[in-house]
Each structure stands twice: as structure tokens, then as C-alpha cells.
C-alpha positions as CSV (number, residue, x, y, z in Angstrom):
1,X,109.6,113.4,101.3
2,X,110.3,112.9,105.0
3,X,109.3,108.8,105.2
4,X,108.9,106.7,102.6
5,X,107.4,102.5,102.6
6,X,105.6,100.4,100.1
7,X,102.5,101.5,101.3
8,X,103.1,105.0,101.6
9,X,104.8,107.9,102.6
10,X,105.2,111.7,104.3
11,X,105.3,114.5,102.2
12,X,106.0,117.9,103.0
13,X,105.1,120.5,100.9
14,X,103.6,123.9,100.2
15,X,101.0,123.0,97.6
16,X,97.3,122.8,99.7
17,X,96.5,119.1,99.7
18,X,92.9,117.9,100.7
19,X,91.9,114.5,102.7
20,X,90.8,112.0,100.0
21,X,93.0,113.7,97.4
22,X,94.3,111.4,94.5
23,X,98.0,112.0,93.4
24,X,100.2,110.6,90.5
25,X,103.4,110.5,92.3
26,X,106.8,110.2,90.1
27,X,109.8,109.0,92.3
28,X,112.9,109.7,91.4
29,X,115.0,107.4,93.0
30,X,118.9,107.6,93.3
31,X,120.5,105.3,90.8
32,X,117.3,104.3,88.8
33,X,116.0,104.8,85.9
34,X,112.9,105.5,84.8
35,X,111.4,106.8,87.5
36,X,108.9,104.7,89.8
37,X,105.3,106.2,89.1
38,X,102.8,105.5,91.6
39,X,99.1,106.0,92.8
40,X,98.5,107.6,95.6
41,X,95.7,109.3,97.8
42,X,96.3,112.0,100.9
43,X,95.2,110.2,104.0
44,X,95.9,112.9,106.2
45,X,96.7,116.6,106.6
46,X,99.4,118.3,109.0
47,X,100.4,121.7,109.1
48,X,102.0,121.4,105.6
49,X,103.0,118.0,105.9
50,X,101.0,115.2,104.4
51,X,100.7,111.0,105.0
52,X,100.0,109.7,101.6
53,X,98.8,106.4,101.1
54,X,99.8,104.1,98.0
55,X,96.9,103.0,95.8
56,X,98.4,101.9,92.6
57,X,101.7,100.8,91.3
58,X,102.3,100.5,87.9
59,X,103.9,97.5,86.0
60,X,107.2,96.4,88.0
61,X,107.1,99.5,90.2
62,X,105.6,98.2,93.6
63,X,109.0,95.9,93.1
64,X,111.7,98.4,91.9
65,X,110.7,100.5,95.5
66,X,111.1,98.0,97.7
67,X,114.5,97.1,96.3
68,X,115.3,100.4,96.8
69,X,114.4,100.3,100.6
70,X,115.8,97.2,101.3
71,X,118.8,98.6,99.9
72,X,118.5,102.1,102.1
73,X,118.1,100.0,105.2
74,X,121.0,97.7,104.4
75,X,123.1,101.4,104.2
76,X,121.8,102.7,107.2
77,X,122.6,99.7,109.4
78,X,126.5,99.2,108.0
């Protein structure tokens, strides 16, 4: 994963992904457990890298990942 946000993110990856493609995404993040387990759908398609769009979070997920970034960000600007 090259970018990540609530509503999506950038994947790279070898697998052959289609436009329109429906994915069931397992996050591990560092730190947290369970994983956060997410909808998602392939928006589009560049030479092996893909923009994924969030479709459906489940439970407290949507939540638990933007903790997570708020957190990243906080890191990144100290």
C-alpha cells in the first residue's frame, strides 16, 4: 500500500485487478488488534498499481482507521 485515507487507498501489487472489482481488504495496522476489515472496489488500474475505493466498513472500523491516520500524521509532522 503506497497511500492510504478513509476513503481509499493505492495498492500495488502483482495480482491482475479489474475496474469495478470488489475486494475484502484486511488491514493490519501497527499496534492494533484485530485487524480493520474493509469493503472495497478497484476504481482504477495503473501499470500494476491500483486506486481502491472504500465501500464498506465494518462495525467500529471506519473509526479505528482514522485514529490511526490522525496518529501517522501527528508522527510525521513532530
Amino acid at each position: 500500500m503506497t497511500e492510504i485515507g478513509l476513503g481509499g487507498c493505492r495498492l500495488k501489487t502483482d495480482v491482475e485487478l479489474t475496474e469495478n472489482s470488489p475486494l475484502k481488504l484486511k488491514l493490519q495496522l501497527p499496534g492494533s488488534k484485530p485487524e480493520v476489515r474493509v469493503d472495497a472496489v478497484v476504481r482504477t488500474v495503473e501499470n500494476g498499481s491500483f486506486g481502491l475505493c472504500f465501500s464498506r466498513f465494518l462495525g467500529d472500523e471506519k473509526k479505528r482507521l482514522g485514529q490511526f491516520l490522525i496518529q501517522l500524521l501527528m508522527t510525521e509532522a513532530a
